[in-house]
Backbone bond lengths (Angstrom), bond angles and torsions (degrees), N, CA, C in turn:
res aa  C-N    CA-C-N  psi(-1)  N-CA   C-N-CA  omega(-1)  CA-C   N-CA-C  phi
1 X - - - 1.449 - - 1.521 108.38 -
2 X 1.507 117.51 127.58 1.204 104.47 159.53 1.386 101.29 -156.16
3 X 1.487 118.44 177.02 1.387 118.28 -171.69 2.076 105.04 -143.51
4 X 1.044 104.15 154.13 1.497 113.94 -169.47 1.818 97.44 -105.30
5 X 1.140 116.07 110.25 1.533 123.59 169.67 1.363 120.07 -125.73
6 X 1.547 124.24 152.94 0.929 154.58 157.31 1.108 148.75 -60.61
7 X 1.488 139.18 49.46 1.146 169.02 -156.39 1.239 124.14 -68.24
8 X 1.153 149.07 105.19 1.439 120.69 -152.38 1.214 151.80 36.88
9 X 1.204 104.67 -4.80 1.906 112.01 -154.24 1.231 119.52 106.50
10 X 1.719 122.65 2.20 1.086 130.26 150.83 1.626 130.73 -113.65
11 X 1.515 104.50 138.82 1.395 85.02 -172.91 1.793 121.50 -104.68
12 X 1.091 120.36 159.52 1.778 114.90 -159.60 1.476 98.79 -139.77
13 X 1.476 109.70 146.05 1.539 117.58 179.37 1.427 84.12 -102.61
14 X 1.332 111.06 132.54 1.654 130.84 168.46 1.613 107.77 -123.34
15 X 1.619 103.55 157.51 1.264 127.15 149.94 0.922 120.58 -152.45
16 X 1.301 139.05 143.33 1.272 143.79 113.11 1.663 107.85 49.32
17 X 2.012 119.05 97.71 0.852 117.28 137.53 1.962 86.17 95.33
18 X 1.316 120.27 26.33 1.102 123.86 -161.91 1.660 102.53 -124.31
19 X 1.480 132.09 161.01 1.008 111.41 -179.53 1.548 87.04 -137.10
20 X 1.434 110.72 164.60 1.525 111.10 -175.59 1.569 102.23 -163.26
21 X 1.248 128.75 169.32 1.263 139.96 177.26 1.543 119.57 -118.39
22 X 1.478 108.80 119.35 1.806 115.60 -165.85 1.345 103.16 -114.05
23 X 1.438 117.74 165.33 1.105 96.06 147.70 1.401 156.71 -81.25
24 X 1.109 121.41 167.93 1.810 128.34 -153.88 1.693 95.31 -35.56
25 X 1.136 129.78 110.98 1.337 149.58 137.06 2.133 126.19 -62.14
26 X 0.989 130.36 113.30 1.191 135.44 -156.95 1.350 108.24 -81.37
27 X 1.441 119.81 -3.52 1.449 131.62 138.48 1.491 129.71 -16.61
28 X 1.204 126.92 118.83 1.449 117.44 -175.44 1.536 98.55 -90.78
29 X 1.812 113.44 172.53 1.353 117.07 -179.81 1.690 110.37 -66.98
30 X 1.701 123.52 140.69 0.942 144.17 176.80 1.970 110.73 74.04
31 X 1.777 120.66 40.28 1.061 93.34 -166.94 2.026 85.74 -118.10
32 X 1.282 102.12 164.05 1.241 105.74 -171.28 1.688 96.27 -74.40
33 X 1.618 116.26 141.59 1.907 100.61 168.67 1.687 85.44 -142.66
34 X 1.262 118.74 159.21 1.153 160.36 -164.53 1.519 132.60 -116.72
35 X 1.318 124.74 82.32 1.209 95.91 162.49 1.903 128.36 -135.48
36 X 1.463 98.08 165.84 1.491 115.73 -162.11 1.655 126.07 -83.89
37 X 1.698 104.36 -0.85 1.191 95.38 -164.13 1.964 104.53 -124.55
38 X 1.559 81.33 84.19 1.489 118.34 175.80 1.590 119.85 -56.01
39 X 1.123 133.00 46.39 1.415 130.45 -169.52 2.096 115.75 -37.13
40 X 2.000 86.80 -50.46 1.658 54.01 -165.34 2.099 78.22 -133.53
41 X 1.340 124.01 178.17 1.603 102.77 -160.65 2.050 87.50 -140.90
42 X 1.123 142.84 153.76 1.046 146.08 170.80 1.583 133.40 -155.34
43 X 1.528 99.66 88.42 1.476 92.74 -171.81 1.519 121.07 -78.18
44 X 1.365 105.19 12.17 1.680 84.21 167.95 1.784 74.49 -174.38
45 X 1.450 114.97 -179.00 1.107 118.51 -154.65 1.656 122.37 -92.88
46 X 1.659 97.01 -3.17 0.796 115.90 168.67 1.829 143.23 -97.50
47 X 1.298 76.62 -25.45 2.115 91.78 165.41 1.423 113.49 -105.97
48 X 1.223 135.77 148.35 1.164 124.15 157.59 1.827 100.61 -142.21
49 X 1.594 107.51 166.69 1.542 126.62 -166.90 1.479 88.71 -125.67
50 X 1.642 107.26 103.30 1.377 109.83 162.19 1.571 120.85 -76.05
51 X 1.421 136.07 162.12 1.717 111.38 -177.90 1.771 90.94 -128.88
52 X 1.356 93.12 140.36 1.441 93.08 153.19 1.314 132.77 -161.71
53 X 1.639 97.10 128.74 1.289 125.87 18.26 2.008 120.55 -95.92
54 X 1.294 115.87 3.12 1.672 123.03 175.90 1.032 106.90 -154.97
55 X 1.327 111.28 158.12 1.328 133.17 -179.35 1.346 115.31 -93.39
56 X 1.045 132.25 160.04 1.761 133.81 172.01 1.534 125.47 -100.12
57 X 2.073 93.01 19.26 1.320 92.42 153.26 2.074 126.42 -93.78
58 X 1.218 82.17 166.77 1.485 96.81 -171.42 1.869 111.24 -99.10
59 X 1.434 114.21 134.00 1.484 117.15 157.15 1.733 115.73 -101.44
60 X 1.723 109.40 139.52 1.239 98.59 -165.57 1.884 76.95 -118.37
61 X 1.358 121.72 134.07 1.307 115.18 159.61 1.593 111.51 -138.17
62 X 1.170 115.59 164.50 1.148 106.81 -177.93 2.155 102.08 -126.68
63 X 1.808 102.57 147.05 1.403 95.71 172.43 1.407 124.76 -68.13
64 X 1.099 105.86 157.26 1.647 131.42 179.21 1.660 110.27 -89.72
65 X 1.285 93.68 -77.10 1.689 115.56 -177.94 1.894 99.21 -169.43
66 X 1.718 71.35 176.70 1.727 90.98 -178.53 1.697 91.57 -100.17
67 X 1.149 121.10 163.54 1.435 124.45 175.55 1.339 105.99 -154.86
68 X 1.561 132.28 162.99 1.610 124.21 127.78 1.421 140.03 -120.54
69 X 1.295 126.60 176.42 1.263 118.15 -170.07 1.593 108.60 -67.24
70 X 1.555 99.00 -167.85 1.495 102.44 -179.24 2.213 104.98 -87.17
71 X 1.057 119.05 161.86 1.173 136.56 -178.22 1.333 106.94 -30.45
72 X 1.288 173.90 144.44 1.517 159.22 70.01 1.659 126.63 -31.22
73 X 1.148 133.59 100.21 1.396 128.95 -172.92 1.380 81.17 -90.79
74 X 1.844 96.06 162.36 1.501 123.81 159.10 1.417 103.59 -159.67
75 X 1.540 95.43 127.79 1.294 115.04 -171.26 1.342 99.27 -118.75
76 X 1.068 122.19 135.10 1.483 141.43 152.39 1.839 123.40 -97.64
77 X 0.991 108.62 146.17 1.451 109.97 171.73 1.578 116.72 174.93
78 X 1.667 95.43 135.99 1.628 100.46 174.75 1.765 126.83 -112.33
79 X 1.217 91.62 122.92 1.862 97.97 -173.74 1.256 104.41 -39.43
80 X 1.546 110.24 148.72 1.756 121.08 -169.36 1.257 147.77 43.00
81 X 1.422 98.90 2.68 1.983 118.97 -167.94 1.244 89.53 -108.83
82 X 1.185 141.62 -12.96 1.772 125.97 175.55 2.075 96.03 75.58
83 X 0.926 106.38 28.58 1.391 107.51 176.63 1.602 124.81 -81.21
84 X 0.843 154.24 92.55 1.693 136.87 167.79 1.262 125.71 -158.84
85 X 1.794 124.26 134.71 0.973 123.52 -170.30 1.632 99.26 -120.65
86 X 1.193 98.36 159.70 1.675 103.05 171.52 1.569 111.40 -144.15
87 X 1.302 104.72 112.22 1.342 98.37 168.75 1.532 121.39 -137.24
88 X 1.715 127.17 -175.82 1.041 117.16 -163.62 1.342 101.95 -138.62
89 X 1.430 87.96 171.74 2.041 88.26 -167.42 1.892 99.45 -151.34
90 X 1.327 127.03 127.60 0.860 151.66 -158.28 1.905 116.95 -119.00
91 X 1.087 111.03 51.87 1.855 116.66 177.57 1.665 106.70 -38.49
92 X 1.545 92.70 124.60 1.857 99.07 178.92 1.674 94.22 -116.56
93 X 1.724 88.25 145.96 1.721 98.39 -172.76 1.487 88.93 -138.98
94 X 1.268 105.21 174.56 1.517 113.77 167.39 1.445 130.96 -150.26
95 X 1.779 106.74 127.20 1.790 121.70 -141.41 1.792 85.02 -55.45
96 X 1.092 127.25 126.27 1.857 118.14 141.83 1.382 98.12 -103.23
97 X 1.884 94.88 170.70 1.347 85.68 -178.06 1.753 75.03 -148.27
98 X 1.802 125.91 129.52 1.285 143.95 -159.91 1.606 106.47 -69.14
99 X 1.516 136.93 121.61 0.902 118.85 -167.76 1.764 93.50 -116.56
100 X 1.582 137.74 -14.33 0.942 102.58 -172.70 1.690 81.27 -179.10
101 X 1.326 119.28 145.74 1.855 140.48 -152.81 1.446 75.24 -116.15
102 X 1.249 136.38 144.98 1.593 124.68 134.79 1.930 92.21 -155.06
C-alpha cells in the first residue's frame, strides 16, 4: 500500500510505518498532523485511484523532531574590486514518521 501526497508543494511517495523529512512544519515534537491532499492512492500494487485533482483519502503522521540540513556556503566575488561576501544558509525540515493511509 502506498499513496502519493502533497506536502507543501512537494510531492512524496509514502507508506506505512515510514519516516521521511518535509519541509519545516509548525508542528511541535510528538504532535499528531494530517494531511488531505492525496494525489494518487494504492492499495496493492496493482490498482491504483488517480484524483482529480485529490482524493478523499487521508494521511495520519505523527512528528519526530525539527532538524536542519547540512551547511550551504555562497560566496560571491569580483576580480580586482576588493569585493566579497560569504555567507551561509542552513534548510530546516521536519522528521515525520507515517502512521496510517486510510
Amino acid at each position: 500500500m502506498f499513496a502519493i501526497v502533497d506536502i507543501k508543494g512537494v510531492q512524496y511517495k509514502v507508506q506505512e510505518n515510514q519516516k521521511l523529512y518535509v519541509p519545516k512544519l509548525a508542528e511541535e515534537k510528538g504532535k499528531k498532523v494530517e494531511f488531505d491532499n492525496v494525489l494518487v492512492y494504492s492499495p496493492d500494487d496493482t490498482s491504483f485511484e488517480i484524483g482529480s485533482p485529490v482524493l478523499k483519502h487521508k494521511i495520519e503522521a505523527t512528528v519526530l523532531e525539527q532538524v536542519k540540513d547540512d551547511k550551504v556556503i555562497v560566496f560571491k566575488k569580483k576580480k580586482r574590486k576588493g569585493y566579497k561576501v560569504k555567507k551561509g544558509h542552513r534548510q530546516q525540515f521536519t522528521k515525520i514518521s507515517i502512521d496510517k493511509i486510510s
